[in-house]
NUDREN-234009 format. One record per residue (C-alpha): x, y, z. Coordinates in pm, 1 decimal, decimal comma. Layout:
REC:X:Y:Z
...
***
This chain:
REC:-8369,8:-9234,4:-2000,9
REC:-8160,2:-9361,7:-1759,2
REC:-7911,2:-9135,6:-1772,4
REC:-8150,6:-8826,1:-1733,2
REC:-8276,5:-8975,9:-1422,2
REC:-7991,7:-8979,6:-1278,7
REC:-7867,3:-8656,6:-1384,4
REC:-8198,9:-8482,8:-1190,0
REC:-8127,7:-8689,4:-874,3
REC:-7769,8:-8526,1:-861,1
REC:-7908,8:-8198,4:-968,7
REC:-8156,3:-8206,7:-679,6
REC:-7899,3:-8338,4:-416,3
REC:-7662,3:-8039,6:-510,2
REC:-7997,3:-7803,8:-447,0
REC:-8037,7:-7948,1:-111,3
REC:-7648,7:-7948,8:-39,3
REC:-7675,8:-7563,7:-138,1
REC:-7992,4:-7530,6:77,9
REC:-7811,4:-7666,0:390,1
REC:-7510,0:-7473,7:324,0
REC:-7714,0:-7133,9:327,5
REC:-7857,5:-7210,8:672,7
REC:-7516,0:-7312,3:806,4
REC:-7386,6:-6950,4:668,3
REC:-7672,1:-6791,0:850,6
REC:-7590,5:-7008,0:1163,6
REC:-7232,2:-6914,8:1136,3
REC:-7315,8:-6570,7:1109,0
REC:-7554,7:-6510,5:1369,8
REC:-7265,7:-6711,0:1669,4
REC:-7015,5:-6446,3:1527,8
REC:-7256,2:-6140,2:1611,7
REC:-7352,8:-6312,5:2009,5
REC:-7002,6:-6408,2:2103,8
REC:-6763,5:-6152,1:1971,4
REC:-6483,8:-6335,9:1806,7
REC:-6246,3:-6036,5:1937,8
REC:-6340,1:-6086,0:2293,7
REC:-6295,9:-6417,6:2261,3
REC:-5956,3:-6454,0:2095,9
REC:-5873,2:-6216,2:2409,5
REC:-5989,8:-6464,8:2677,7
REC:-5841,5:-6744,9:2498,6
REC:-5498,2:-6550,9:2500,5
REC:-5551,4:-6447,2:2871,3
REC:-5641,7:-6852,6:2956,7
REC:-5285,7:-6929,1:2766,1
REC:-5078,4:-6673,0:2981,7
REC:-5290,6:-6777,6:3333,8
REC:-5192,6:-7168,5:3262,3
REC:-4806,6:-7072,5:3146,5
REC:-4815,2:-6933,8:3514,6
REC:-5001,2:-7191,9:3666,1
REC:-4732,5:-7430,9:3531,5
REC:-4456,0:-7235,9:3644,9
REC:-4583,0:-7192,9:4000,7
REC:-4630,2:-7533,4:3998,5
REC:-4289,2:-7675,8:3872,8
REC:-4141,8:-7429,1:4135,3
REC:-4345,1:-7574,2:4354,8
REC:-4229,3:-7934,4:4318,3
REC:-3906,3:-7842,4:4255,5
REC:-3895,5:-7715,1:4639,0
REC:-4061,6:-8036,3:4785,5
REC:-3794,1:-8211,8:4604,9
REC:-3577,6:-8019,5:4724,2
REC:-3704,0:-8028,8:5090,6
REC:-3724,7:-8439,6:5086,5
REC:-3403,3:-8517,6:4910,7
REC:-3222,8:-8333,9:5174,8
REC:-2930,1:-8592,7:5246,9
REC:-2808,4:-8357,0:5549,7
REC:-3106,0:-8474,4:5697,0
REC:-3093,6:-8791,5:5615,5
REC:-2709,6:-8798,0:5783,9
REC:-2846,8:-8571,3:6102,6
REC:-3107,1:-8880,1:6138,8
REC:-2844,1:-9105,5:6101,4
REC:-2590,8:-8992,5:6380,0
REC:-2904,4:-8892,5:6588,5
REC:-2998,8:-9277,3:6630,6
REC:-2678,6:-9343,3:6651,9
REC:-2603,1:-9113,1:6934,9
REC:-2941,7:-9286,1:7115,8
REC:-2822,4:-9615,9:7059,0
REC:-2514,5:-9595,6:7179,3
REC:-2682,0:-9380,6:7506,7
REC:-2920,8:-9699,5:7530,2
REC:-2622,5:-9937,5:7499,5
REC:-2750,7:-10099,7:7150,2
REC:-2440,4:-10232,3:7002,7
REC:-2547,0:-10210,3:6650,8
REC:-2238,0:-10415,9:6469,1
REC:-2318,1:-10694,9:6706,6
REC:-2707,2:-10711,2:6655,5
REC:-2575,1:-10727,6:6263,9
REC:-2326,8:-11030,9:6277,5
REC:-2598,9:-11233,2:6526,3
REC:-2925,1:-11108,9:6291,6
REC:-2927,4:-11504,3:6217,3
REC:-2928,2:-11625,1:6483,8
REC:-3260,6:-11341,7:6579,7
REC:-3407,5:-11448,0:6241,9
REC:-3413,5:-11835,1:6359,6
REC:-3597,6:-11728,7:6681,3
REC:-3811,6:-11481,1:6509,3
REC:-3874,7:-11767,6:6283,2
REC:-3970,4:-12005,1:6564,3
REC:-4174,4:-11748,5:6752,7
REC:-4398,1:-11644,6:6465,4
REC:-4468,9:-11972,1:6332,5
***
């Protein structure tokens, strides 16, 4: 008895598994005819070849800021420009170096 039972529950779960299935087919069916699954394979293959060029532009683009902040000519121009004004000003930097202790004591004493 038992096993009958139990043989009609699974026949009537695999009815309403069938059931559902249909009106998932008919679901299925009905998206294809509104969105076009040509036109969209289209846009997604334009959206691939628009973000392959977005990338691009934009490695380019950080490639060149790179390139414009590691410039070390600049960084040496810099250099022998505060130099130059130093030495105009009479800033002996090699001294202020060898007697930075003795500023750091009174810079010590003066902010404390």
């Amino acid at each position: 008895m038992r096993g009958i039972a139990t043989h009609t529950q699974a026949m009537h779960a695999q009815s309403s598994v069938a059931v559902g299935m249909q009106g998932a087919s008919k679901a299925m069916a009905a998206m294809n005819k509104q969105m076009n699954p040509t036109k969209q394979a289209t846009v997604i293959r334009e959206f691939q070849k628009q973000s392959l060029q977005m990338d691009m532009t934009s490695d380019m683009i950080s490639d060149a800021i790179d390139d414009a902040l590691d410039n070390d000519e600049a960084e040496e121009e810099t250099e022998e420009l505060t130099n130059q004004v130093l030495d105009e000003i009479g800033v002996d930097v090699a001294s202020q170096v060898s007697n930075s202790s003795h500023f750091s004591f009174h810079f010590w004493i003066y902010f404390s």
